[in-house]
Backbone bond lengths (Angstrom), bond angles and torsions (degrees), N, CA, C in turn:
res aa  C-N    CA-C-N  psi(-1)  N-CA   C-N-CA  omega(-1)  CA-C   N-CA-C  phi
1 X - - - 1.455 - - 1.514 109.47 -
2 X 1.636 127.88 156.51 1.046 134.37 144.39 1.161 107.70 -155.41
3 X 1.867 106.45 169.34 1.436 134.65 -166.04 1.552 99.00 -121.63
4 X 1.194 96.60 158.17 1.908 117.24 164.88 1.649 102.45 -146.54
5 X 1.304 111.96 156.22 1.010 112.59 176.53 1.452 108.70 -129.99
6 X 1.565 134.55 127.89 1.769 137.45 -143.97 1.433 89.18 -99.29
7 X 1.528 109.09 -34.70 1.897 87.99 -178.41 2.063 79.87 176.99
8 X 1.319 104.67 144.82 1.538 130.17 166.85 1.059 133.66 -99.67
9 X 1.375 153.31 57.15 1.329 134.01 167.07 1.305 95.60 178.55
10 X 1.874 115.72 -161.76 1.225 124.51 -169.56 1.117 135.98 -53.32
11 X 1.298 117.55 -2.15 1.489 138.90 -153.55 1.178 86.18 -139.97
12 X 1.398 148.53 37.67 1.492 147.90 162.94 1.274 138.39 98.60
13 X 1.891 121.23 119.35 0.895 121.43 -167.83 2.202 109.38 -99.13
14 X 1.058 90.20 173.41 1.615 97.54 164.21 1.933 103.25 146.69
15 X 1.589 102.85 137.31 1.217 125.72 -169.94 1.412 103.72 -132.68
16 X 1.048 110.11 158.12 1.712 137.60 -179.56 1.200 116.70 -138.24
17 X 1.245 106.61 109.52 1.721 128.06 169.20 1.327 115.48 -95.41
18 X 1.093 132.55 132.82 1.129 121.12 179.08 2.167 108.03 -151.73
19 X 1.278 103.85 163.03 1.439 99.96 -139.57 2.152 75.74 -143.04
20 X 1.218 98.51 127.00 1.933 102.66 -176.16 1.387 83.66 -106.07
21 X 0.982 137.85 -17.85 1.899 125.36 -172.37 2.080 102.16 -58.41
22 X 1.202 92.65 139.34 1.860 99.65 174.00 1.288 88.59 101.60
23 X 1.506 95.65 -172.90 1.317 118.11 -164.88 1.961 118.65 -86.37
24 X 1.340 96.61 -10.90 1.441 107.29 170.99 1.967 109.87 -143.82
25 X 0.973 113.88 168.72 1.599 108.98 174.61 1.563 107.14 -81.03
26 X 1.459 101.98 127.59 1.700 112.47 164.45 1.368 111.69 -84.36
27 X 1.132 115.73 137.93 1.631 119.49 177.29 1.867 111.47 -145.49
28 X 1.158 116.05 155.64 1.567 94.78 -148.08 2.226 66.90 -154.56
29 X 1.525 113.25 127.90 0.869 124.37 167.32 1.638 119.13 -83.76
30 X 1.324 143.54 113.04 0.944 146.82 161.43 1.330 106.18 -77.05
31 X 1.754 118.28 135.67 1.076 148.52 169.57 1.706 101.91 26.23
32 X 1.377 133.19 133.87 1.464 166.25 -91.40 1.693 97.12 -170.33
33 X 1.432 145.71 43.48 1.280 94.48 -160.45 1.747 94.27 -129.96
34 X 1.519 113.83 67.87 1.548 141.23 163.14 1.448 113.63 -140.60
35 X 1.161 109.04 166.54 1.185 117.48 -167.62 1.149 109.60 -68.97
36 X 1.754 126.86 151.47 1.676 113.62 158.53 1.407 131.69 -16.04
37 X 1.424 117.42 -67.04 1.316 138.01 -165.75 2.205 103.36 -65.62
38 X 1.058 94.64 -45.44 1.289 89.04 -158.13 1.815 93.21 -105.36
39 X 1.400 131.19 12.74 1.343 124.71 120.95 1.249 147.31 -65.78
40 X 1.769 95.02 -24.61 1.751 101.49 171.91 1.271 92.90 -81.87
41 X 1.606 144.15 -30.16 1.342 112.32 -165.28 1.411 100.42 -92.80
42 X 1.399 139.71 -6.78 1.610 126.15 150.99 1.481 126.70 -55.68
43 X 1.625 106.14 -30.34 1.323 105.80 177.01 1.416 89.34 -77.78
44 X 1.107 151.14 -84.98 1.435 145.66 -119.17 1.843 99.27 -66.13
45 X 1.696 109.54 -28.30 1.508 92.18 166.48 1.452 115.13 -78.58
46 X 0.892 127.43 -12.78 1.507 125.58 156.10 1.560 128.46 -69.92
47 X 1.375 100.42 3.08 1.718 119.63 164.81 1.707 87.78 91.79
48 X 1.482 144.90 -18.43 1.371 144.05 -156.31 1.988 108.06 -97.52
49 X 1.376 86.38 157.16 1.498 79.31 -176.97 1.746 85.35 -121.50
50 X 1.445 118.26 -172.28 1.538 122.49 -175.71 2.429 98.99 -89.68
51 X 1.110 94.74 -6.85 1.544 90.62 166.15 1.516 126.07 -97.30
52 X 1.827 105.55 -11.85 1.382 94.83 168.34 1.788 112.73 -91.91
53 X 1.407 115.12 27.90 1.498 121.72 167.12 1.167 120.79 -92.97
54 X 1.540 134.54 123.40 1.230 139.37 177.16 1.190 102.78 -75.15
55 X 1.400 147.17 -48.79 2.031 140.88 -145.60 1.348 98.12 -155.59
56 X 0.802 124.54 171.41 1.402 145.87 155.24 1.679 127.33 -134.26
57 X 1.305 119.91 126.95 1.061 121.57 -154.24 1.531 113.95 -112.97
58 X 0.896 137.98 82.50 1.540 132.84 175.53 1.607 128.62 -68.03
59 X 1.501 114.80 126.16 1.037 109.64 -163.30 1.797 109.99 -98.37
60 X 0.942 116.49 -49.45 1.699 112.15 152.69 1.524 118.88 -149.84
61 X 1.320 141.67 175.31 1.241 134.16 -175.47 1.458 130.12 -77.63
62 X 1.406 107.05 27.35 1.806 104.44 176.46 1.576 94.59 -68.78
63 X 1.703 118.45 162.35 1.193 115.22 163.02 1.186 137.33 -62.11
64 X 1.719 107.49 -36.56 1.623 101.77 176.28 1.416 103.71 -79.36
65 X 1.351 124.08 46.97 1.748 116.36 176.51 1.465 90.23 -120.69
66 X 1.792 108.34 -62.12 1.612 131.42 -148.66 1.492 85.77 -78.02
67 X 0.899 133.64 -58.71 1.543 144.74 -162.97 1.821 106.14 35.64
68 X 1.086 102.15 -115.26 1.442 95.73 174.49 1.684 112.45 -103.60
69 X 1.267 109.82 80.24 1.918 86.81 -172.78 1.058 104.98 -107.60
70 X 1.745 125.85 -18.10 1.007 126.31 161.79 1.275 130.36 -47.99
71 X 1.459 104.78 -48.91 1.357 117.29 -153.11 1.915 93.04 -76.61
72 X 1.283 121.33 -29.26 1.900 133.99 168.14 1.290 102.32 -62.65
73 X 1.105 111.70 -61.53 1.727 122.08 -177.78 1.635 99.43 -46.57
74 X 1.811 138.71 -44.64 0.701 118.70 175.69 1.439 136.52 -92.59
75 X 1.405 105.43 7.32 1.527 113.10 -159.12 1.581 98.86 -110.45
76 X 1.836 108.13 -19.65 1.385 106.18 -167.29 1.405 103.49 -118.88
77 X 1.430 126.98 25.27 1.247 134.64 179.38 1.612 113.76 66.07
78 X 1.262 116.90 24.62 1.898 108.14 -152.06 1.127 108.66 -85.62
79 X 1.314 146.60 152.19 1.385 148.58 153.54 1.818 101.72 -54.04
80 X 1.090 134.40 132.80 1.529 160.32 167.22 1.216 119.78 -117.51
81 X 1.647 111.19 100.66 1.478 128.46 -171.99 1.752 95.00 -106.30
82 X 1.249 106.39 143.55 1.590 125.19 -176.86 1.316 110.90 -173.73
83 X 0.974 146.17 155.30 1.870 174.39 -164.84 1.630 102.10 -78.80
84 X 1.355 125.34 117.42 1.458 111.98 -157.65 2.026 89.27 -70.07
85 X 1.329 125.00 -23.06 1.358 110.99 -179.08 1.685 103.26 -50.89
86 X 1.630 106.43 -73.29 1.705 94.41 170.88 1.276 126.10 -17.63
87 X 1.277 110.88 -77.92 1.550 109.03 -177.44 1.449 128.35 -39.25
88 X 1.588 111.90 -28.27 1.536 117.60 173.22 1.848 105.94 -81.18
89 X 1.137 105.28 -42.66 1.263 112.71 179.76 1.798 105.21 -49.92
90 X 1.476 118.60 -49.99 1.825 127.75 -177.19 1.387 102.91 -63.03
91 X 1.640 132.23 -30.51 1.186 126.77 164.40 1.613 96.67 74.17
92 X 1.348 130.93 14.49 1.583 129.09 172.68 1.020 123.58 -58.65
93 X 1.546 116.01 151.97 1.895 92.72 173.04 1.807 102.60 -103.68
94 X 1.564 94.68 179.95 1.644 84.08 -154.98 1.352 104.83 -69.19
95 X 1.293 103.91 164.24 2.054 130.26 -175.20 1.318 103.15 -80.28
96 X 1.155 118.66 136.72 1.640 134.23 154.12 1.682 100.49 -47.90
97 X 1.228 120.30 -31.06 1.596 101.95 176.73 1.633 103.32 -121.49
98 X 0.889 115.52 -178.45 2.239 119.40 -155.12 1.434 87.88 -87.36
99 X 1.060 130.49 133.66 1.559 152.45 105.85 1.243 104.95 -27.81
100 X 1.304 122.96 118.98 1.655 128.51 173.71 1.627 89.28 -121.83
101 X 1.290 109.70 153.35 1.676 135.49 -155.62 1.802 77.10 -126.26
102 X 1.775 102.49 119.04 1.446 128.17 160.53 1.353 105.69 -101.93
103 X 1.372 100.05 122.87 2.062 115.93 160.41 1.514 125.51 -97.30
104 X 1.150 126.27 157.47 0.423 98.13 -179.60 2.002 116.52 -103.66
105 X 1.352 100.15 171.19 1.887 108.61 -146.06 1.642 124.87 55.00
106 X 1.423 107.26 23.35 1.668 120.50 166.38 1.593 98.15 -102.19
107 X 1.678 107.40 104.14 1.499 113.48 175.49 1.677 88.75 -65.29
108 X 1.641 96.76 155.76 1.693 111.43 -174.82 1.944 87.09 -125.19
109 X 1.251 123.36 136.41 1.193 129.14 -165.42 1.930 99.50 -103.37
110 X 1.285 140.87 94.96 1.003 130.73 140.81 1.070 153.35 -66.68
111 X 1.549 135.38 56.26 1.756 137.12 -152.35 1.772 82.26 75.27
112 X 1.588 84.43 -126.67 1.665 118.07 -165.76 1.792 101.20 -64.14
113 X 1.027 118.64 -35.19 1.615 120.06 -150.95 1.560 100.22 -95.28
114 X 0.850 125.44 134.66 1.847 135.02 150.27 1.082 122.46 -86.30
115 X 1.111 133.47 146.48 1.371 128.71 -152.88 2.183 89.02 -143.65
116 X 1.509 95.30 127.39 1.961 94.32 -174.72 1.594 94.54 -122.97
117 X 1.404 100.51 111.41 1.978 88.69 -170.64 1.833 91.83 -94.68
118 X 1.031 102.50 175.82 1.597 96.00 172.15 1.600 86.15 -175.17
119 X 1.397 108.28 160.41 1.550 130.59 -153.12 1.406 106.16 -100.75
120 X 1.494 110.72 138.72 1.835 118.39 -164.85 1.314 98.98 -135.02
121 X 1.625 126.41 149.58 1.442 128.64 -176.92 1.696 92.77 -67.14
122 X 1.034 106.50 152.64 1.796 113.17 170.33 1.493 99.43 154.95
123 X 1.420 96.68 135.09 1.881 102.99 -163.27 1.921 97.76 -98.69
124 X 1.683 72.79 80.40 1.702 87.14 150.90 1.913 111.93 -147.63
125 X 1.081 95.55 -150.64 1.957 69.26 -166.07 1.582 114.47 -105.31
126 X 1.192 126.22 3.51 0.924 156.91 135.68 1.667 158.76 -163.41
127 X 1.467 103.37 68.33 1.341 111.33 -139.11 1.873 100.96 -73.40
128 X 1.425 96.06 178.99 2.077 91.66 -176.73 1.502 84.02 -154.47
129 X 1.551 117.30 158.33 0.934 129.49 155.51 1.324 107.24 -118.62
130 X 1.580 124.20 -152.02 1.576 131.29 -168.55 1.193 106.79 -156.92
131 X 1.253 101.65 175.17 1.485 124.22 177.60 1.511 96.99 -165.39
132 X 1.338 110.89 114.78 1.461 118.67 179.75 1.664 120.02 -106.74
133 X 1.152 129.18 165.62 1.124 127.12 177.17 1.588 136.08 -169.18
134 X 0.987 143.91 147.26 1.504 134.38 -172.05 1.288 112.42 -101.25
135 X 1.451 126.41 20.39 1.136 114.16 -142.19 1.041 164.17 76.93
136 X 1.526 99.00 -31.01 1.620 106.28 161.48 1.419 114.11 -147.72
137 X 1.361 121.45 24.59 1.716 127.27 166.11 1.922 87.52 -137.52
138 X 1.194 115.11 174.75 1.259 141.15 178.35 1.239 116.93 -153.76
139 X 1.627 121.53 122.64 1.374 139.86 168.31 1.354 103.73 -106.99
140 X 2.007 109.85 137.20 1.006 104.25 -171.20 1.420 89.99 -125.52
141 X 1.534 137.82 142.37 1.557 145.40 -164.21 1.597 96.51 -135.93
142 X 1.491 121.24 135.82 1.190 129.72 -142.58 1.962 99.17 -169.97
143 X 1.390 109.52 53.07 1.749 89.04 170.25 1.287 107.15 -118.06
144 X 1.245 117.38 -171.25 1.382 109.60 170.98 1.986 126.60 63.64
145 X 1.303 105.01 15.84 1.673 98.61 160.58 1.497 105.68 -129.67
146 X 1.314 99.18 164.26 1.356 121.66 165.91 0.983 160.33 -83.35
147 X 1.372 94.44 -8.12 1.796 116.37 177.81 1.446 106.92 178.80
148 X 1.429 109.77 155.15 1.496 128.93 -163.13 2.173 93.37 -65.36
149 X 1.089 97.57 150.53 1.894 122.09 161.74 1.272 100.78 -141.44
150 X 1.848 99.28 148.40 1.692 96.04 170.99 1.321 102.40 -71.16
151 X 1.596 136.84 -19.57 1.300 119.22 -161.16 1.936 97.60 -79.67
152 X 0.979 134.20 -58.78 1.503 133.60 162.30 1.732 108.74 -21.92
153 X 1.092 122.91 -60.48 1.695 113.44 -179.75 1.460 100.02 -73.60
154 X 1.420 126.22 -17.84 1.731 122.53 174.59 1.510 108.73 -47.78
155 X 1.776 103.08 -52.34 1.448 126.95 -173.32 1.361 117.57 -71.19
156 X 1.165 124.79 -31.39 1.295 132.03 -171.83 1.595 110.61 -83.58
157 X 1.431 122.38 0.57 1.653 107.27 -153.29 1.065 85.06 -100.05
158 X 1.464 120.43 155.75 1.552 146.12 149.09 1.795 88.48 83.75
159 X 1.284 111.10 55.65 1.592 109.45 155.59 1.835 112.90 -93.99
160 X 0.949 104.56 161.73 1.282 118.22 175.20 1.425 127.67 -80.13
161 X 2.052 99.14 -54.34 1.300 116.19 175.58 1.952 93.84 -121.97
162 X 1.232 141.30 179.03 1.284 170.12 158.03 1.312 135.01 -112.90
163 X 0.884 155.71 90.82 1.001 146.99 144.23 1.539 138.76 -77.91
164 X 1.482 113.99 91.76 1.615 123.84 -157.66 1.287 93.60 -125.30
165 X 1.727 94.14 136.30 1.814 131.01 150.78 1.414 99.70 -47.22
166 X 1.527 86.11 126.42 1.677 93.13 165.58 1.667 82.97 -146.69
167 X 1.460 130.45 84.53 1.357 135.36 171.49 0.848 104.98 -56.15
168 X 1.673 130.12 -79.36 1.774 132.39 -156.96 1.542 118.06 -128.36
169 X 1.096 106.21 170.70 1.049 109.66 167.16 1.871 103.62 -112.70
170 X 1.104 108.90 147.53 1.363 116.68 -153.89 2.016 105.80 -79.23
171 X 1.172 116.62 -35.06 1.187 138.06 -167.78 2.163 91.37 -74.33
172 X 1.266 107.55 -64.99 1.527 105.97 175.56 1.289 95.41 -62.77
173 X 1.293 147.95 -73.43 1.650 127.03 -165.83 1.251 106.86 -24.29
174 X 1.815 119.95 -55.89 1.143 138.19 -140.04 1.897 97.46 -67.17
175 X 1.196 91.69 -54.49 1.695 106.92 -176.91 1.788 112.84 -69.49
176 X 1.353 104.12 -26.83 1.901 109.20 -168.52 1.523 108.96 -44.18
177 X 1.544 107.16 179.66 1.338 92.22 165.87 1.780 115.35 -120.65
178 X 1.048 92.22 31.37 1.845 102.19 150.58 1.343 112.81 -32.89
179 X 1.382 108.38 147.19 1.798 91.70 159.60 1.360 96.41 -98.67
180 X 1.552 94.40 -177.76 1.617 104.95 -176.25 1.391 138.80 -54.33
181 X 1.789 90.84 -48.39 1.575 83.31 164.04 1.462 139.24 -64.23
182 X 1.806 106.60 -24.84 1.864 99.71 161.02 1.408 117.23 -62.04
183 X 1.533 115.25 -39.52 1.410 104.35 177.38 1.308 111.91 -79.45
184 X 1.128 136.23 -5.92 1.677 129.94 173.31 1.439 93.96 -79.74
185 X 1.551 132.65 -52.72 1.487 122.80 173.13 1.786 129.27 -61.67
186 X 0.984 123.51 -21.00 1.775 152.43 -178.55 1.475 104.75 -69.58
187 X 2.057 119.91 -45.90 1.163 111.98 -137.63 1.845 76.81 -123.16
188 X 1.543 104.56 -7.91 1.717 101.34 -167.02 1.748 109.57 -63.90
189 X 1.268 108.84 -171.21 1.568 97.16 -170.59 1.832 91.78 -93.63
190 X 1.220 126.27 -24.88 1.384 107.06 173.68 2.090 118.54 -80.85
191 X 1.628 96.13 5.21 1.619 78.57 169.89 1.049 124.29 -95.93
192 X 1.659 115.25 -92.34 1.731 107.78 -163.99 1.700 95.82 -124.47
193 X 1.192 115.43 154.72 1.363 112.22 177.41 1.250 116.42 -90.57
194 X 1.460 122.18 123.90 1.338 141.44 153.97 1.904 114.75 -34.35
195 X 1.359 107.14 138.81 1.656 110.02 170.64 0.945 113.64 -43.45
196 X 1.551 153.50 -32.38 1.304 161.24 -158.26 1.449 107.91 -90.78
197 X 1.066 123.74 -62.42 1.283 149.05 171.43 1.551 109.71 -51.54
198 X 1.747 125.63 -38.61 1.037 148.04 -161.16 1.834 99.68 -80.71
199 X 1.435 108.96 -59.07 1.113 130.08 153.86 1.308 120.60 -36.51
200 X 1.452 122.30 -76.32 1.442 109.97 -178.28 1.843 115.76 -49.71
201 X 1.384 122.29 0.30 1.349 130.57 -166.91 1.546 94.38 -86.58
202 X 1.386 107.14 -57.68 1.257 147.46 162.65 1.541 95.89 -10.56
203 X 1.026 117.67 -85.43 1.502 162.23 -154.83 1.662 94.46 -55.74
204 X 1.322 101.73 -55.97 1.475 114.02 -157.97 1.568 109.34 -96.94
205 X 1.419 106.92 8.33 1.887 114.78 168.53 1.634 96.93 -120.74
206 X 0.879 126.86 -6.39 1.511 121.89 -158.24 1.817 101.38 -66.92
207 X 1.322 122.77 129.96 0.975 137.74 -164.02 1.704 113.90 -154.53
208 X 1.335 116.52 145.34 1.538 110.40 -176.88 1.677 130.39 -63.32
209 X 1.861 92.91 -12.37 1.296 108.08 154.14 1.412 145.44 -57.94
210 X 1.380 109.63 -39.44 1.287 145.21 -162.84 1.491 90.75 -65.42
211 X 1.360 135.07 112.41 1.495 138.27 174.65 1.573 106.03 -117.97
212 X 1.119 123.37 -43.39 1.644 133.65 -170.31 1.075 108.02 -104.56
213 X 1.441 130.28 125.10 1.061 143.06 173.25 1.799 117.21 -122.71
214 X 1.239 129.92 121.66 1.365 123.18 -164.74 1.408 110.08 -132.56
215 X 1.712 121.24 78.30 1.956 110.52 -171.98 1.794 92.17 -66.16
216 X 1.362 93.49 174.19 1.306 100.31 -147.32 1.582 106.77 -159.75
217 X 1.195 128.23 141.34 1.614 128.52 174.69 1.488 100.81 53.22
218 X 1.389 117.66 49.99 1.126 112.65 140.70 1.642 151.25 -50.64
219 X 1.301 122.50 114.10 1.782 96.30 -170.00 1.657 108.00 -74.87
220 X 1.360 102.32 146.45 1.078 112.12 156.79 1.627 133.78 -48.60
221 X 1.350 93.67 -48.44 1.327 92.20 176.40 1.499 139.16 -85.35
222 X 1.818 107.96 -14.89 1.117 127.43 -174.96 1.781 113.53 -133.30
223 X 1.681 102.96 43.92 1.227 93.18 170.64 1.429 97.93 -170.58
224 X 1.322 123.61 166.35 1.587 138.65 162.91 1.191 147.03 -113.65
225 X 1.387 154.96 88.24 1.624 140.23 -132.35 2.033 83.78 -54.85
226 X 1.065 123.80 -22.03 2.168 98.26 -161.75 1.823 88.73 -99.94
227 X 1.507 124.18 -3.82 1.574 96.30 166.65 1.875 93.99 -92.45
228 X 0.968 108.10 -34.87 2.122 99.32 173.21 1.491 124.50 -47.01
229 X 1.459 99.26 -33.24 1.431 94.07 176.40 1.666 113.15 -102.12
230 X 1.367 132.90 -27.83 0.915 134.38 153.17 2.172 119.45 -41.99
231 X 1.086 95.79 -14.84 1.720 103.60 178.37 1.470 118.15 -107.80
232 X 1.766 86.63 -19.13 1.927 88.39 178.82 1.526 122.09 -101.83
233 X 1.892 96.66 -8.99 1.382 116.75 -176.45 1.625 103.96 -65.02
234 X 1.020 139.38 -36.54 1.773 159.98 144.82 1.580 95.30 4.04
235 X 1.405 115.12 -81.03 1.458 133.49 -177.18 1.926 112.95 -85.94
236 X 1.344 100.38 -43.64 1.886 90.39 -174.29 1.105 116.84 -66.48
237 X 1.876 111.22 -37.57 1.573 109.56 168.21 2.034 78.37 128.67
238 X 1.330 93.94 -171.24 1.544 126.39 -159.58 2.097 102.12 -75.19
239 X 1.217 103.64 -14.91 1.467 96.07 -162.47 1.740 90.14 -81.11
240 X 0.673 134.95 63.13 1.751 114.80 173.80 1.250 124.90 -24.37
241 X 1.116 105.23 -43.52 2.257 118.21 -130.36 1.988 72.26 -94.57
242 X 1.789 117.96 -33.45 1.580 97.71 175.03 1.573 121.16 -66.08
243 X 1.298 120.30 11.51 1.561 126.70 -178.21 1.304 113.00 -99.05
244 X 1.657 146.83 89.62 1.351 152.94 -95.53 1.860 71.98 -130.34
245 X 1.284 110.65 148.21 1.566 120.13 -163.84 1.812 74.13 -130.11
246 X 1.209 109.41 137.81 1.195 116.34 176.95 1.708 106.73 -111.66
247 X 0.909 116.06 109.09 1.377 128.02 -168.86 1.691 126.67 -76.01
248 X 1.677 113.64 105.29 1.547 130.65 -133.88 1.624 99.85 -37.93
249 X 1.732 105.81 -52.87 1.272 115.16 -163.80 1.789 116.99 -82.92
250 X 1.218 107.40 -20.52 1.568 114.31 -172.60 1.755 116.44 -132.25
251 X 1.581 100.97 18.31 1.430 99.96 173.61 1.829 127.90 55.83
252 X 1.271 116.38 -143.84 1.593 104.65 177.89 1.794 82.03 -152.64
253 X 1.165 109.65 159.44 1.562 126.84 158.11 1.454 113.49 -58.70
254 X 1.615 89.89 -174.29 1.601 98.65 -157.52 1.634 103.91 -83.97
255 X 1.485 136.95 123.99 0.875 148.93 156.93 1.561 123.30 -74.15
256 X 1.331 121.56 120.96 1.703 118.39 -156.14 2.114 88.72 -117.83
257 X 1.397 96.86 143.67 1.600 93.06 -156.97 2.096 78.96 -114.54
258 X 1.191 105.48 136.87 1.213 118.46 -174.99 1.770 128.40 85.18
């Protein structure tokens, strides 16, 4: 298996999983949230075009999630999996191709890859994240909540690679010049998780398996890749510089799991 990530943070998410087991590569787009045009040209630096994607996966309806997945979902024939709350929340009218409704602990079968969404605090109307797998590696994808559940560290254990939100650091939120109510929503337990918080996640999947580590949806304005790794170094251990900072606007390259 491996992942890439097209770009992280407020200004737009979207990841690529992809799975070489079978007779062709499965690859299953997580969350859409740039425009057509300037997703095909993230995929194409990722060597991919929007036809070597099997699904698309939406994780809840903020914009930098949903971005355009519809509008791919309809132009590229794709299957589009999302949370039937999402879907009421996007207010779309129906697709020339099926909308399938993801639950959560309903494995979603892509080719080679399985896809295990399971449900995270974050004030949207029903958001899901994942944990994907081929069977014999595990990717675990993690942006967009606000605070730890045992059922979230249930989902997360025995990954291979990670990929975790580490939005802010709590001290710059604290000081930014947000007003209050973004930082009362940012720092609340249904928004984004703080490095600390990110860490104790960290902490509480850490396993001798665990080789790849990817923080992720960093803000720009209220955070730093050396306070992220300085907070994750706690639980990953002493290597820092092996903790891959996924970079808000241009994501990270392709990570190969095994």
């Amino acid at each position: 298996m491996r992942f890439c990530s097209l770009g992280s943070g407020s200004t737009g998410n979207a990841t690529v999983i992809e799975s070489a087991s079978g007779a062709r590569p499965s690859r299953v787009l997580i969350d859409c949230g740039f425009s057509l045009r300037e997703l095909d040209e993230r995929l194409a630096v990722a060597g991919l075009t929007a036809s070597d994607l099997d699904a698309i996966f939406v994780t809840h309806e903020h914009g930098d999630h949903i971005g355009s997945a519809v509008a791919l979902a309809r132009r590229n024939q794709l299957p589009l999996w999302t949370s039937r709350g999402t879907w009421r929340a996007v207010r779309e009218p129906e697709l020339p191709v099926p909308v399938s409704y993801a639950r959560d602990g309903e494995v979603i079968a892509v080719g080679a890859l399985r896809l295990h969404p399971f449900t995270v605090a974050h004030d949207a109307e029903e958001p899901l994240q994942l944990r994907c797998s081929d069977g014999f590696r595990q990717i675990g994808v993690l942006t967009d909540a606000g605070s730890i559940t045992a059922h979230l560290v249930d989902n997360l254990q025995r990954c291979d690679a990670l990929l975790l939100e580490c939005n802010h650091d709590r001290a710059m939120l604290s000081a930014s010049r947000y007003p209050a109510s973004l930082k009362a929503r940012i720092g609340g337990r249904y928004g984004h998780l703080a490095n600390d918080t990110a860490a104790e996640i960290l902490a509480a999947c850490l396993h001798d398996g665990l080789r790849h580590l990817v923080a992720a949806h960093l803000s720009l304005e209220n955070n730093r890749p050396e306070l992220v790794r300085e907070s994750l170094a706690g639980a990953w251990g002493d290597d820092r510089e092996a903790i891959v900072i996924a970079d808000p606007q241009r994501g990270c390259g392709w990570i190969t799991i095994g």
